[in-house]
C-alpha positions as CSV (number, residue, x, y, z in Angstrom):
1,X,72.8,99.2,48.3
2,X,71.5,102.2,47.2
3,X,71.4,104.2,50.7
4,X,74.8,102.6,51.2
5,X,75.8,104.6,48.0
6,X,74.3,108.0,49.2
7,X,75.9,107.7,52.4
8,X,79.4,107.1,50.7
9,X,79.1,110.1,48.2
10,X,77.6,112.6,51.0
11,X,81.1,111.8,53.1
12,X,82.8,112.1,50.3
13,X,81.3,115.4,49.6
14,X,81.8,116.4,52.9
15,X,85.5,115.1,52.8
16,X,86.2,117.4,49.4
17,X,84.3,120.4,51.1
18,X,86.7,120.1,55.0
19,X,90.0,118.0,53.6
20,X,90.4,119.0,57.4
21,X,87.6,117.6,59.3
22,X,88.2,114.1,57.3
23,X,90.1,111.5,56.0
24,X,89.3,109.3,52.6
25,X,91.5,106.2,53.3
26,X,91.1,103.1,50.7
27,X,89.7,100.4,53.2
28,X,89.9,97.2,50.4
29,X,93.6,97.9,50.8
30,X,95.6,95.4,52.4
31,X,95.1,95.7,56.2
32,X,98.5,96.7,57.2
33,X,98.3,99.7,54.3
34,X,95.3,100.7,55.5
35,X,96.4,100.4,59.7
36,X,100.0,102.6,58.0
37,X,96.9,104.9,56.1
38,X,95.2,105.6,59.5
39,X,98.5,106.2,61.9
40,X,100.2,108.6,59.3
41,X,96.7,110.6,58.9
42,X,96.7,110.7,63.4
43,X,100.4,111.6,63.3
44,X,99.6,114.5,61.2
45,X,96.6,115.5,62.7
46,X,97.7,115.2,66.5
């Protein structure tokens, strides 16, 4: 678990250094709030 935990906090390091490049979106969220999370993140984006 602990590698899964350094992988988390180097994206979100990476997220908070290029808001940009990537998108934090809550994934324990239900699924259709996280689908709405991803397709408003594209729509801006694209």
């Amino acid at each position: 678990m602990a590698f899964q935990e350094r992988v988390r906090a180097a994206y979100l390091q990476r997220a908070i250094a290029a808001p940009e490049r990537y998108a934090v979106i809550d994934a324990s969220a239900a699924l259709a709030d996280v689908q709405a999370a991803v397709v408003a993140v594209l729509e801006q984006r694209l």
